[in-house]
FIKOLZA-1660 file (N, C-alpha, C; in steps of 0.1 Angstrom, whole numbers, plus 5000, padded with zeros to 4 digits):
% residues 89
   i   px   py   pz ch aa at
   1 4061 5782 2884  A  X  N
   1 4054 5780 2871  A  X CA
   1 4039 5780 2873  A  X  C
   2 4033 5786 2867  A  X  N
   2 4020 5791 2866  A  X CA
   2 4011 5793 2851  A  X  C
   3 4006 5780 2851  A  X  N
   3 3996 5779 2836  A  X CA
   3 3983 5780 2836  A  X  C
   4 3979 5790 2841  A  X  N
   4 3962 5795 2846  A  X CA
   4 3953 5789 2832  A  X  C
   5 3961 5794 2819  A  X  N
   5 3955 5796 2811  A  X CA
   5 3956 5784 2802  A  X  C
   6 3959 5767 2805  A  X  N
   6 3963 5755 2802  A  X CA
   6 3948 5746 2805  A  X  C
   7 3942 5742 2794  A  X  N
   7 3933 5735 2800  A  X CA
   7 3935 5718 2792  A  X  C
   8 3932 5709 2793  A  X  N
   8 3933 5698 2787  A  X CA
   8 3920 5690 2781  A  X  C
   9 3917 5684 2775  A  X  N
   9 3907 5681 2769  A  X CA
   9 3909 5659 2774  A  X  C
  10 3906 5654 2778  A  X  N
  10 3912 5642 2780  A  X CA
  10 3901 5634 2788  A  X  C
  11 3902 5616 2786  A  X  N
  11 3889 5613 2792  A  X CA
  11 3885 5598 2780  A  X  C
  12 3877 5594 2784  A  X  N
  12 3872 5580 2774  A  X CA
  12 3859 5585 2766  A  X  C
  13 3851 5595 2764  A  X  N
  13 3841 5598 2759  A  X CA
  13 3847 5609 2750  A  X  C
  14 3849 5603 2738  A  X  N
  14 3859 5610 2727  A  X CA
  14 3852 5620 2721  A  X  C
  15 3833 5615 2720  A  X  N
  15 3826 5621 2708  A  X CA
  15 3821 5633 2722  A  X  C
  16 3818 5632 2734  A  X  N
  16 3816 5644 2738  A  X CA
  16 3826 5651 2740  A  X  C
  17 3840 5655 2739  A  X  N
  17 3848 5657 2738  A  X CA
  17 3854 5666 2730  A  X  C
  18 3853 5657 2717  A  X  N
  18 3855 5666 2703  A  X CA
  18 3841 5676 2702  A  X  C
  19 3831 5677 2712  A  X  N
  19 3820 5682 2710  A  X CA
  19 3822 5695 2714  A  X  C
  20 3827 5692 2726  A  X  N
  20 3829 5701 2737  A  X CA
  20 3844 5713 2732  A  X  C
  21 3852 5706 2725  A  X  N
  21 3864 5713 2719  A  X CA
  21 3859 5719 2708  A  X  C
  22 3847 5716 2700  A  X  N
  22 3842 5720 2692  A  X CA
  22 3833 5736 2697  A  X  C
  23 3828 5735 2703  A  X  N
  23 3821 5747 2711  A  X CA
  23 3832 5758 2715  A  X  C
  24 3839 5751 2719  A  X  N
  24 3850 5764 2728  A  X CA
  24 3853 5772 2718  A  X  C
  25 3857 5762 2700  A  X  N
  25 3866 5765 2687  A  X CA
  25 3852 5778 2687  A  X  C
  26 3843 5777 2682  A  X  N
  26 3835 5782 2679  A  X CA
  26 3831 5796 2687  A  X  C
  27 3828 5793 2698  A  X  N
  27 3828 5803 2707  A  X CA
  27 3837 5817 2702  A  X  C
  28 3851 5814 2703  A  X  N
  28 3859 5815 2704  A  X CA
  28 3860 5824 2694  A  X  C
  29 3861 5816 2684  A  X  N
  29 3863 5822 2670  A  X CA
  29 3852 5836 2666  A  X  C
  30 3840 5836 2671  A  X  N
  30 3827 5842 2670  A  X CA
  30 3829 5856 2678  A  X  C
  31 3837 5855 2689  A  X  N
  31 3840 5863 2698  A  X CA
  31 3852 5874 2694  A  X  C
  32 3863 5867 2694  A  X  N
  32 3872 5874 2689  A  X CA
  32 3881 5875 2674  A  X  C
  33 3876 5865 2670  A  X  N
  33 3880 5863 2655  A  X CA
  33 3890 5850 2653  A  X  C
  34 3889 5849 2636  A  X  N
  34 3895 5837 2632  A  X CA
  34 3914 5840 2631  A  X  C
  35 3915 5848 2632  A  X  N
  35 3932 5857 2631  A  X CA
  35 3938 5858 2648  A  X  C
  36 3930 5848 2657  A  X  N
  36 3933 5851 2672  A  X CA
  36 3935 5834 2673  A  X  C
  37 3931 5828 2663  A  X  N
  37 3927 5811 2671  A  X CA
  37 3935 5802 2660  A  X  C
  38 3942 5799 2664  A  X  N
  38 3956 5784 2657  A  X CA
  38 3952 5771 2662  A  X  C
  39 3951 5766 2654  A  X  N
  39 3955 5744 2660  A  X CA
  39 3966 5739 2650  A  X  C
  40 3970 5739 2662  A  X  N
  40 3986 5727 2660  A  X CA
  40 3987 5714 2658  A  X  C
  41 3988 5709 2648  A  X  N
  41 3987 5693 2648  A  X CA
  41 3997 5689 2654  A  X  C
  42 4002 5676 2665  A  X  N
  42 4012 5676 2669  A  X CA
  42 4025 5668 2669  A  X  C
  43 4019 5664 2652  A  X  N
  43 4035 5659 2646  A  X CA
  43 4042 5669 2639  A  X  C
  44 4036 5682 2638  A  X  N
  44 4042 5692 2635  A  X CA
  44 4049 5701 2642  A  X  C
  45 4046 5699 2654  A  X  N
  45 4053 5712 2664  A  X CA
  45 4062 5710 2667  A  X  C
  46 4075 5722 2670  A  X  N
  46 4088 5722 2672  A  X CA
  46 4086 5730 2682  A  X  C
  47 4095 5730 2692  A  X  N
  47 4096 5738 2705  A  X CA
  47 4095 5750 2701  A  X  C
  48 4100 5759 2689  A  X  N
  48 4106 5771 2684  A  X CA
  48 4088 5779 2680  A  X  C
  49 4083 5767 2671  A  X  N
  49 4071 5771 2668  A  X CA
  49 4058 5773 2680  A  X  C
  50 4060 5761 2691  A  X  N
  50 4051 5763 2698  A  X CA
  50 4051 5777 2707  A  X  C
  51 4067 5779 2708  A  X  N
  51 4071 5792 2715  A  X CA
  51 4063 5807 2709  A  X  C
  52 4065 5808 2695  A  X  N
  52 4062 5815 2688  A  X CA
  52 4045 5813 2692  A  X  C
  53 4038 5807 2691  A  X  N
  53 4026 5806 2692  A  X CA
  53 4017 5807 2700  A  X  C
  54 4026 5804 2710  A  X  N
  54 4019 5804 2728  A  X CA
  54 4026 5820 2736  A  X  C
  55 4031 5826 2728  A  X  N
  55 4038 5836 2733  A  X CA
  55 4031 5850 2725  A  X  C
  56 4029 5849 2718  A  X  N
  56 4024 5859 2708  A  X CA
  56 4012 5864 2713  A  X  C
  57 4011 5880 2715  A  X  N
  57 3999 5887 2717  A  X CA
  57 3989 5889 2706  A  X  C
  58 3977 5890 2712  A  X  N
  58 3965 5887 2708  A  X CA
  58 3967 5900 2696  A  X  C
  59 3961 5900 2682  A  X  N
  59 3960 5910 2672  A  X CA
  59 3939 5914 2676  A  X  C
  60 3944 5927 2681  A  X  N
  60 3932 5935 2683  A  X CA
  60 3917 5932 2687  A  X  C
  61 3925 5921 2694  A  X  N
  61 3912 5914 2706  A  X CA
  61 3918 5909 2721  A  X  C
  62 3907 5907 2727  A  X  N
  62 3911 5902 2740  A  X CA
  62 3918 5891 2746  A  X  C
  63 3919 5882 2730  A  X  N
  63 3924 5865 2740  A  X CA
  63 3930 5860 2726  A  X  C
  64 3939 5853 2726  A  X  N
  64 3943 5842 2713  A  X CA
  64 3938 5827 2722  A  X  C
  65 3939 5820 2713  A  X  N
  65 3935 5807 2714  A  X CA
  65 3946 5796 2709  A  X  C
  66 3955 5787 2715  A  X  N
  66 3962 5781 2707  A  X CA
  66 3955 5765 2709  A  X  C
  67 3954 5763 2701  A  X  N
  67 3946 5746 2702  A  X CA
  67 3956 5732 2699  A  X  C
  68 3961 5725 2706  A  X  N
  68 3975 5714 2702  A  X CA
  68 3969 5702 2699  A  X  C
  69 3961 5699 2692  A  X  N
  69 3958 5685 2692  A  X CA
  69 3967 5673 2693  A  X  C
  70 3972 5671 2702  A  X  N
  70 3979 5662 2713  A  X CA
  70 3989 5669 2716  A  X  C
  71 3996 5659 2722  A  X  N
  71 4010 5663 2734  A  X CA
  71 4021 5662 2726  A  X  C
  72 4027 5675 2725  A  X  N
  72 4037 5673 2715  A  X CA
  72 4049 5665 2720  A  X  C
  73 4061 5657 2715  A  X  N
  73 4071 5654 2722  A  X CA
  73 4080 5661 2724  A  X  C
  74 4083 5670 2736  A  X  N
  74 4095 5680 2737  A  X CA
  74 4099 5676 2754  A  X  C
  75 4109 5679 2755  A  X  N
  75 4116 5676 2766  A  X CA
  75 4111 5684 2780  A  X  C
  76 4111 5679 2794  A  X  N
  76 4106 5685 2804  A  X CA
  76 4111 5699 2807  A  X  C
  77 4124 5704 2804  A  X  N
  77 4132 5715 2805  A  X CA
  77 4125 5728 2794  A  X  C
  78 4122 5720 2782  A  X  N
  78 4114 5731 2772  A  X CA
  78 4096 5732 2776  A  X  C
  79 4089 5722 2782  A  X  N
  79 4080 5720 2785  A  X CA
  79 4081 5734 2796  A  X  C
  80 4087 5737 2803  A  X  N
  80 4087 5745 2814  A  X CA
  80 4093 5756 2807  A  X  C
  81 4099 5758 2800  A  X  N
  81 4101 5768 2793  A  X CA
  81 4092 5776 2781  A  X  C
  82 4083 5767 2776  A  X  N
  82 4075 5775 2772  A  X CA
  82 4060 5772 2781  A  X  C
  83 4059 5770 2790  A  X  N
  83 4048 5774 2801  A  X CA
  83 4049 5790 2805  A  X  C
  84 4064 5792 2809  A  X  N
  84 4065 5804 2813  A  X CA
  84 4064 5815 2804  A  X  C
  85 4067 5816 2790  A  X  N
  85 4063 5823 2784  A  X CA
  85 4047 5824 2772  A  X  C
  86 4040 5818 2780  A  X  N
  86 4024 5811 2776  A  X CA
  86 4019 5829 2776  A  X  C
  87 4016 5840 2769  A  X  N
  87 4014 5851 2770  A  X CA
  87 3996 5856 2778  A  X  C
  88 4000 5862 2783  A  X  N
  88 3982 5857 2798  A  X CA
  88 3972 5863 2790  A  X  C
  89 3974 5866 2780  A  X  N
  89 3957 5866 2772  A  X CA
  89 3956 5860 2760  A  X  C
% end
């Protein structure tokens, strides 16, 4: 299992944090567009959806962006299961 592309935002300094997630959003968005970049709230996510989301190729840019504002609750077995199909751009 290999999540190159998994970064975590985490830590006690909340406001530099949301600052710093704020920049990337932005970056991001500026670069490749707003049709490449999703945030997941994470009382909404189902395994099926995050699959869908984290798997899906980029539309006519170089990178999607999936954003989960927290840790969803899904089981260790789907957790590894949708690691592996995390799509590498």
């Amino acid at each position: 299992m290999e999540a190159t592309n998994l970064h975590f935002f985490t830590g006690e300094n909340t406001y530099a944090l949301r600052k710093e997630l704020l920049r990337w959003k932005q970056n991001f968005v500026s670069k490749h567009g707003p049709e490449n970049f999703l945030t997941m709230p994470p009382k909404d996510i189902t395994v099926s959806d995050l699959l869908d989301s984290v798997s899906t190729m980029p539309f006519l840019a170089e990178n999607r962006l999936v954003v989960l504002e927290g840790i969803p609750k899904i089981d260790k077995e789907d957790l590894q299961h949708v690691l592996e199909e995390i799509h590498p751009q």
